[in-house]
C-alpha positions as CSV (number, residue, x, y, z in Angstrom):
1,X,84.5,-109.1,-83.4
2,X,84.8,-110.3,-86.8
3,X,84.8,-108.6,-90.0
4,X,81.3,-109.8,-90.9
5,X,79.8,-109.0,-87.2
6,X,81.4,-105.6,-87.6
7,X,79.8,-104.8,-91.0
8,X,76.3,-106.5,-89.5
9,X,76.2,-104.1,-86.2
10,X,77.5,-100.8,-88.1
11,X,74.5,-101.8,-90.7
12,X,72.1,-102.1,-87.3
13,X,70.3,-98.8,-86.3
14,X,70.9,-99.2,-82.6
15,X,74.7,-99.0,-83.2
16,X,74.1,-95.2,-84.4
17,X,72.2,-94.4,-80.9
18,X,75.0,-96.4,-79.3
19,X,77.6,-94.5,-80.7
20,X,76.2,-91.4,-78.7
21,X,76.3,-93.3,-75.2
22,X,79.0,-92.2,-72.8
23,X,79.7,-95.4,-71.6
24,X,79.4,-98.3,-74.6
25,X,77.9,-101.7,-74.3
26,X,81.3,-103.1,-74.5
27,X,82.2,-101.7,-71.8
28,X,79.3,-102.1,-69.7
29,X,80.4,-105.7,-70.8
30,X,83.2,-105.6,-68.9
31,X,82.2,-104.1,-66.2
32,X,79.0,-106.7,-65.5
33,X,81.4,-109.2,-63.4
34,X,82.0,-106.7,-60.6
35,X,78.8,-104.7,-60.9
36,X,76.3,-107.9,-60.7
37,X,74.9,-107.2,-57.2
38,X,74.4,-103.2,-58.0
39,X,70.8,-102.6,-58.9
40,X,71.4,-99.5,-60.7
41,X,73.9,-101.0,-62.9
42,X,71.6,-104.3,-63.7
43,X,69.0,-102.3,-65.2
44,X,70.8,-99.9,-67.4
45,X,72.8,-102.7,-68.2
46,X,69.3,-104.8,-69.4
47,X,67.8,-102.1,-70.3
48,X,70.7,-101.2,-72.7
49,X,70.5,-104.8,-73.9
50,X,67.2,-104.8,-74.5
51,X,67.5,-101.7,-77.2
52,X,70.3,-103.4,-78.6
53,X,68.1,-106.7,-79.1
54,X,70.5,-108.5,-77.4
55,X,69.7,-112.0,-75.4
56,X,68.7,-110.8,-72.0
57,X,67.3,-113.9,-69.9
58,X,69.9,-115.1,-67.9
59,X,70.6,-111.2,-67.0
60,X,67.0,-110.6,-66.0
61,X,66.6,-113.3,-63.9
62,X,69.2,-111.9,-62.4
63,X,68.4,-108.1,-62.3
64,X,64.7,-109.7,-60.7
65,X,66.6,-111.9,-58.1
66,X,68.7,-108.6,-56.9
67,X,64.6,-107.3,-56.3
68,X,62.3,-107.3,-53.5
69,X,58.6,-108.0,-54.4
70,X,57.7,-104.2,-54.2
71,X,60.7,-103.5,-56.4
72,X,59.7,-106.4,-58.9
73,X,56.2,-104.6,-59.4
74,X,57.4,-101.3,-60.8
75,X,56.4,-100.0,-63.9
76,X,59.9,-99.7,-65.3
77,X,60.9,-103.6,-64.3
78,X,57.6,-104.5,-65.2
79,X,58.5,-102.8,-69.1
80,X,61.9,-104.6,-69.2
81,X,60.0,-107.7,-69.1
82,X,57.5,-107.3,-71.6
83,X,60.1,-105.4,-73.7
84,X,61.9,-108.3,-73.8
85,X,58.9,-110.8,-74.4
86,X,60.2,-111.7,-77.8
87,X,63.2,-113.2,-76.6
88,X,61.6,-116.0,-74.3
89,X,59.4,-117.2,-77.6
């Protein structure tokens, strides 16, 4: 991350509630490749996104794909979607 980047997230009040996470965004980064398929994973993972204000639709196709219908109808998926409303403007 560049200097400017840095001084732009530190400046963002997400980055203070991230700071208190036990596992950090970067690393949930990382860990994305191997943990695709794993439900649990995909939704903190776009739900942790999603406070951030980070691009999420590629990831929630995804996370939806990994769903049956029932599972797609839930309150909580059904919240990550309008949550992230503003990014498919």
């Amino acid at each position: 991350m560049g200097s400017q980047q840095l001084v732009k997230e530190a400046n963002n009040a997400n980055a203070l509630s991230e700071a208190g996470e036990p596992v950090t965004i970067v690393q949930m980064d990382s860990l994305y490749p191997s943990h695709k398929k794993d439900i649990d994973f995909m939704y903190a993972y776009v739900n942790r996104r999603t406070r951030l204000g980070l691009e999420n639709a590629n990831l929630l196709d995804a996370y939806f794909n990994l769903l049956n219908k029932k599972e797609q109808g839930m309150l909580k998926n059904l919240q990550l979607v309008v949550d992230n409303g503003s990014f498919f403007e």
